[in-house]
C-alpha positions as CSV (number, residue, x, y, z in Angstrom):
1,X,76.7,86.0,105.7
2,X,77.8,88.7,103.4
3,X,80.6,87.9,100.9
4,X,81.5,89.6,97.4
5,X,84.1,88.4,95.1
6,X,85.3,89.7,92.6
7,X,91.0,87.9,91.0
8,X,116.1,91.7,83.7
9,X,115.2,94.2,81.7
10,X,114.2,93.1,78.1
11,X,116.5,93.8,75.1
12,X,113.7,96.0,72.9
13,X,113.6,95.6,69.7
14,X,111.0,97.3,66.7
15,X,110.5,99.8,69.7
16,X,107.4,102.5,69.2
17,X,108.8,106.1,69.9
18,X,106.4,108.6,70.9
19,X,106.8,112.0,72.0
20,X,103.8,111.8,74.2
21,X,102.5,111.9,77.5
22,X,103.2,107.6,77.9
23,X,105.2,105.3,74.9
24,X,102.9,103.2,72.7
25,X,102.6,99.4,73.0
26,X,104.1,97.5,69.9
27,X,101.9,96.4,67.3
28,X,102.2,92.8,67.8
29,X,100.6,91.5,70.9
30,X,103.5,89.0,71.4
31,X,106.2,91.4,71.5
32,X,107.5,92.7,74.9
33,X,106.8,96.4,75.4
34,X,108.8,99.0,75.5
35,X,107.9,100.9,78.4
36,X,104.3,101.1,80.8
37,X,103.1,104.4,82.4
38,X,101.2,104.1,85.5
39,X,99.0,106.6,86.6
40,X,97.7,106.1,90.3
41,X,94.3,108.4,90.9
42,X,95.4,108.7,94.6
43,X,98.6,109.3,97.1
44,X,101.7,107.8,97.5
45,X,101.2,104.6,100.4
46,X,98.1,103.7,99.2
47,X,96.9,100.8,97.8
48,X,96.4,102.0,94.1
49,X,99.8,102.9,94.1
50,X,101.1,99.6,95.8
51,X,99.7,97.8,93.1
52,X,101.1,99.9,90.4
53,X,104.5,99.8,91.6
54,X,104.2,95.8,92.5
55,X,103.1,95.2,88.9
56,X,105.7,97.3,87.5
57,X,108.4,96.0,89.4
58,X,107.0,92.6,88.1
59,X,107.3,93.3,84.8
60,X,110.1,95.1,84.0
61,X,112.2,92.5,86.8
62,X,111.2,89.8,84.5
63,X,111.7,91.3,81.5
64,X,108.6,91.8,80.4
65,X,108.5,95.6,79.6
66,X,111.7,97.4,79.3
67,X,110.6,99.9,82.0
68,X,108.0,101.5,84.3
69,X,107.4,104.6,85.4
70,X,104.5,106.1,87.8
71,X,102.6,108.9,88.3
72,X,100.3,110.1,91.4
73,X,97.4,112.4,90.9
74,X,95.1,112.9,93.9
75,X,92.1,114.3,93.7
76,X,88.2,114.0,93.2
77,X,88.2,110.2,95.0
78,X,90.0,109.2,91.8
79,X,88.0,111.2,89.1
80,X,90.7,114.1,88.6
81,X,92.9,111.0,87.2
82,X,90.3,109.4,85.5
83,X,88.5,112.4,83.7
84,X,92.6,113.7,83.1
85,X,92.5,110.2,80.9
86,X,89.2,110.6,79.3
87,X,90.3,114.3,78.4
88,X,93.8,113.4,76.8
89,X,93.4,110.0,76.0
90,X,95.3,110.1,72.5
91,X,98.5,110.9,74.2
92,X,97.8,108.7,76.8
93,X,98.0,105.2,75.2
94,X,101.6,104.2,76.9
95,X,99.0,104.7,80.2
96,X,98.1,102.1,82.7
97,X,95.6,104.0,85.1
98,X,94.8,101.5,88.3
99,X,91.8,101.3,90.2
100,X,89.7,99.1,92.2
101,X,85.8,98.3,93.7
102,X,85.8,102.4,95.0
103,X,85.4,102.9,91.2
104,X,82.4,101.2,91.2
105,X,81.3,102.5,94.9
106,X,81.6,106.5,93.7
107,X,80.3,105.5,90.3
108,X,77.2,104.3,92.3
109,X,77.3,107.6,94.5
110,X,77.9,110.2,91.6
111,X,81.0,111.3,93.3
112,X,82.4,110.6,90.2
113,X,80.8,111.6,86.9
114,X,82.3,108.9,85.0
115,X,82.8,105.6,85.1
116,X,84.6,102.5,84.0
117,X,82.2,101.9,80.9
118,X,83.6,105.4,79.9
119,X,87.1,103.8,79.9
120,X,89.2,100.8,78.2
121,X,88.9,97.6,80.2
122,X,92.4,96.2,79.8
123,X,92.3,93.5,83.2
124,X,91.5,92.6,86.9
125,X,94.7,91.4,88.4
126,X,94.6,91.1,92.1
127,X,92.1,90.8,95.5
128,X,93.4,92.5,98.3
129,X,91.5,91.4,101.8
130,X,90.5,94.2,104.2
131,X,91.7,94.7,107.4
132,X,90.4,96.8,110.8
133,X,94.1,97.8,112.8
134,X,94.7,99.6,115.8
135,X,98.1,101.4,116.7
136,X,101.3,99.4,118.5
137,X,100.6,101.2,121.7
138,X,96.4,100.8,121.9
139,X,94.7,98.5,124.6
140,X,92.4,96.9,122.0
141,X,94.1,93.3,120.7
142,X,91.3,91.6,119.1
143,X,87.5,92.6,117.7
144,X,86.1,91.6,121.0
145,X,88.0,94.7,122.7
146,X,87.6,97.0,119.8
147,X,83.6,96.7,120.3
148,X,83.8,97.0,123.9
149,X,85.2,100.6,123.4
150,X,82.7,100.9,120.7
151,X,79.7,100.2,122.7
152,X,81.2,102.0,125.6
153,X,81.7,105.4,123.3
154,X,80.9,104.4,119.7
155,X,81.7,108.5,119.0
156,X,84.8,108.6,120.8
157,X,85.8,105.8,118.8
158,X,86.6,106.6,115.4
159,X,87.3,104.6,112.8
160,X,89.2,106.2,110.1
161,X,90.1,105.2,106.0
162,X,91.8,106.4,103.2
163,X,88.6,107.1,101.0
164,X,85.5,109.3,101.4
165,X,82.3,108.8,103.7
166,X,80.4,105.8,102.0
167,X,83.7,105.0,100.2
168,X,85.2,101.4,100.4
169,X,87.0,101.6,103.7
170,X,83.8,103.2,104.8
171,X,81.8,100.4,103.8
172,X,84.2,97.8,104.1
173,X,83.9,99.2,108.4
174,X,80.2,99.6,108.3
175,X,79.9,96.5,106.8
176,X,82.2,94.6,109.6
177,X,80.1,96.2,112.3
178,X,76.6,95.3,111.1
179,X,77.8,91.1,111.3
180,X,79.1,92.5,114.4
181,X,75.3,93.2,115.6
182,X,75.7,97.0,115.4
183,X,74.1,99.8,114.1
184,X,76.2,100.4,110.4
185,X,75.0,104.5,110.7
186,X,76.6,104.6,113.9
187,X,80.2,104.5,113.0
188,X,81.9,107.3,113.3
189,X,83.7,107.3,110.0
190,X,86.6,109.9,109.5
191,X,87.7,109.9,105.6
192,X,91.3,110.7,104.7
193,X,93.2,111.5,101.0
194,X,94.9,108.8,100.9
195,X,95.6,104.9,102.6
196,X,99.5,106.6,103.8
197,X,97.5,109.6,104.9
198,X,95.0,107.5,106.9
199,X,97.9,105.3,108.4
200,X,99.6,108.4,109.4
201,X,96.6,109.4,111.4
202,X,96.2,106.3,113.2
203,X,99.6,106.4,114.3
204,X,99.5,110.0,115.5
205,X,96.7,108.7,117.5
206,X,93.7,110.8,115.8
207,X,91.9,107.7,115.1
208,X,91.0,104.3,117.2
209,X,91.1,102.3,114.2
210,X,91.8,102.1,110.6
211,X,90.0,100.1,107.9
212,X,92.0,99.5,105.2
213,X,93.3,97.3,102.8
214,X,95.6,94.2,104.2
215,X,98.4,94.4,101.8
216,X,98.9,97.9,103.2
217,X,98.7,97.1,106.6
218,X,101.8,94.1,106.9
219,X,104.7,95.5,106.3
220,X,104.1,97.9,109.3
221,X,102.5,95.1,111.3
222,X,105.7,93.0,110.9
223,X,107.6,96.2,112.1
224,X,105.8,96.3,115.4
225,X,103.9,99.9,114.4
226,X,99.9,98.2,114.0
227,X,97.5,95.9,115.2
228,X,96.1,93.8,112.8
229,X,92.8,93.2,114.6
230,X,90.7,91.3,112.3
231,X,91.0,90.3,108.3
232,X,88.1,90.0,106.1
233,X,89.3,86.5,104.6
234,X,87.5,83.6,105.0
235,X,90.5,82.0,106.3
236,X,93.8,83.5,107.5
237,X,96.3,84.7,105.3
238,X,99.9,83.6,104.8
239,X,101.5,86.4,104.4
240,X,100.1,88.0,107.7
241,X,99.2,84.2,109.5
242,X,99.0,85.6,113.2
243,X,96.0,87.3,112.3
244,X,93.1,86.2,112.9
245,X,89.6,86.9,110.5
246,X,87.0,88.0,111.2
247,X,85.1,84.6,110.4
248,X,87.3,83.0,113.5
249,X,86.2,86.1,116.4
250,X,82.2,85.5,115.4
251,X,81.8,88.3,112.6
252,X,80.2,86.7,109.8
253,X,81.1,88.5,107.2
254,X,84.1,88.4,104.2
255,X,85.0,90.9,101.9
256,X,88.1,90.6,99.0
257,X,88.6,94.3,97.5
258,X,90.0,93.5,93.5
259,X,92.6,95.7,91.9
260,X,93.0,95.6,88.1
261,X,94.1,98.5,85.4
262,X,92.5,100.6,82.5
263,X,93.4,102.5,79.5
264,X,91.9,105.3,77.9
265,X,88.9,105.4,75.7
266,X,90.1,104.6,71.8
267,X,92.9,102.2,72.8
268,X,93.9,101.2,69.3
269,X,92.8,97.0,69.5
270,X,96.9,96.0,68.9
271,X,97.8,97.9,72.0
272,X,95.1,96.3,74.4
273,X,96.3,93.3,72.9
274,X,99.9,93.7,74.0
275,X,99.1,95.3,77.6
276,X,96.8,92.0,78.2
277,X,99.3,90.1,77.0
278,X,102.0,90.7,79.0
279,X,99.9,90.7,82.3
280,X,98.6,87.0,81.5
281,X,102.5,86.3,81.3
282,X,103.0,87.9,84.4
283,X,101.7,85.4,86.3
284,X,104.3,83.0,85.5
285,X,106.9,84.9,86.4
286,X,108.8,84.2,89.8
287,X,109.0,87.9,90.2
288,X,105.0,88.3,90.3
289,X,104.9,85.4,92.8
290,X,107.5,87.1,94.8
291,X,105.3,90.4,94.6
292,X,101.9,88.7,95.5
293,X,103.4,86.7,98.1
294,X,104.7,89.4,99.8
295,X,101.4,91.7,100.0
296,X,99.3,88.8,100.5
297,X,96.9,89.0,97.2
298,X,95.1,86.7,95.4
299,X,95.5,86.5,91.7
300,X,92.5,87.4,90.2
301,X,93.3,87.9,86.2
302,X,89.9,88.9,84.6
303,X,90.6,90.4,81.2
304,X,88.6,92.1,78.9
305,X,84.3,91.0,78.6
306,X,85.3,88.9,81.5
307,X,86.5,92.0,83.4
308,X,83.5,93.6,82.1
309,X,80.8,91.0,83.1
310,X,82.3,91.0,86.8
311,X,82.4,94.9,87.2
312,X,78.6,94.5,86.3
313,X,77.6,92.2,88.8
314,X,79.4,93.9,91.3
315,X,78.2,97.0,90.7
316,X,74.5,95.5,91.3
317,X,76.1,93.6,94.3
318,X,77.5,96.9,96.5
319,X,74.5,99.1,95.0
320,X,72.0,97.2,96.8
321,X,74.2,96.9,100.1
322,X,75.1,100.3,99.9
323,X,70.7,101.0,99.5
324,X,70.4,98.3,102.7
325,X,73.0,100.5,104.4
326,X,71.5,103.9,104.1
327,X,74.8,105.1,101.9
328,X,72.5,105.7,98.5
């Protein structure tokens, strides 16, 4: 069995103006912030920027931070918005970048050159499930038919995700199909930008199936326009409960993907202070609940060394599956 695990407005007062690129946290730790930048290192859909717009409606809904605003810059699997950080991290303190496990993944790789020990570890905040989905109108219903059309043309039948080859929805597929009793190498994986980009090409019919991340996958399940063939929970999710694991169909694998956020290098102590803070307050807010509830996470709030110790032992974790898998 293979399993990793990772997770109003305010009235402002003694407010921080900055002319920068983002607006300084306060001073003290226990004052609400002024405002959070978020800066999302892929597309618009996907589940980077989910999270970042979740989190700020969170906390500026409960008054937490007097307001949030979001920025999406593409590029590099993440490293154009993490070196853009790195490069102009003075200005950038009012900046909440978010990222998850393909951090560690195209560390691992040397897609990207750097990594998150070159950035400020301000908290792990969520676990998002994977999920394999097919579109509305395919013939495949469960696991059990997607590997019949596998086996019967494992080339015509693509599987596509919103990250690069030997990325986390790559793994996350090849990783599904080696409990399944197939070859991992065999997939045929087709990478996109993006998770919107990637759910656009499943719908348009250019893919068989999509691996990607559950939270992104609901709200167009509920609407009739997916599949949700098989979740990578141990057990099946509320917020998506007709769909099955892929525990229950005989695939003996689970898999939680966390989301959390960074700062840039040189984040003065106060203001680290004050961003964890007010995400350790978050969670008692019936606006977080309503957020998490909705995308069907699981709180996992990791700040700081903690964040830091679990990063490292996933990092060993995926590095040697990714070496059993062929992928490094």
């Amino acid at each position: 069995m293979t399993t990793f695990k990772m997770g109003r407005r305010a009235l402002i007062a003694t407010a921080v103006a900055t002319l920068g690129f983002g607006t300084s946290a306060f001073a003290d730790s226990h004052q609400m912030l002024d405002s959070i930048h978020f800066l999302v290192p892929g597309g618009a859909g996907g589940g980077w920027d989910g999270t970042a717009r979740g989190t700020g409606e969170a906390l500026t809904e409960s008054g937490l931070i007097g307001a949030a605003s979001y920025e999406n810059m593409s590029g590099g699997g993440g490293g154009t918005a993490i070196a853009y950080l790195i490069e102009n991290a003075e200005s950038n303190y009012g900046t909440l970048m978010v990222n998850s496990t393909p951090l560690v993944i195209r560390g691992l790789t040397g897609e990207i050159s750097q990594t998150y020990r070159d950035l400020t570890l301000v908290s792990g905040t969520i676990g998002d499930y994977a999920a394999l989905v097919v579109g509305k109108d395919s013939p495949i219903n469960s696991m059990e038919d997607f590997l019949a059309a596998y086996d019967a043309d494992a080339a015509g039948t693509p599987i596509g995700g919103g990250s690069v080859p030997g990325g986390l929805d790559h793994v996350v597929a090849a990783m599904v199909m080696q409990a399944a009793g197939r070859d991992a190498l065999d997939v045929n994986y087709i990478p996109y930008d993006a998770g919107g980009t990637a759910m656009a090409a499943l719908l348009s019919g250019e893919i068989k199936a999509l691996s990607t991340g559950l939270s992104e996958a609901i709200d167009l399940s509920e609407a009739g326009e997916i599949k949700i063939i098989g979740v990578t929970s141990p057990e099946r999710v509320p917020a998506s409960p007709e769909s099955m694991t892929m525990m229950e169909q005989g695939i003996d694998t689970t898999f939680v993907n966390w989301r959390g956020f960074f700062a840039a290098p040189g984040l003065p102590a106060e203001d680290l202070a004050a961003y964890q803070d007010v995400i350790k307050k978050m969670y008692d807010t019936e606006e977080w609940e309503a957020v998490r509830a909705r995308n069907g996470w699981v709180n996992i709030h990791n700040p700081g060394d903690d964040f830091r110790t679990f990063l490292d032992n996933q990092e060993q974790v995926i590095g040697d599956l990714m070496r059993q898998l062929g992928f490094l």
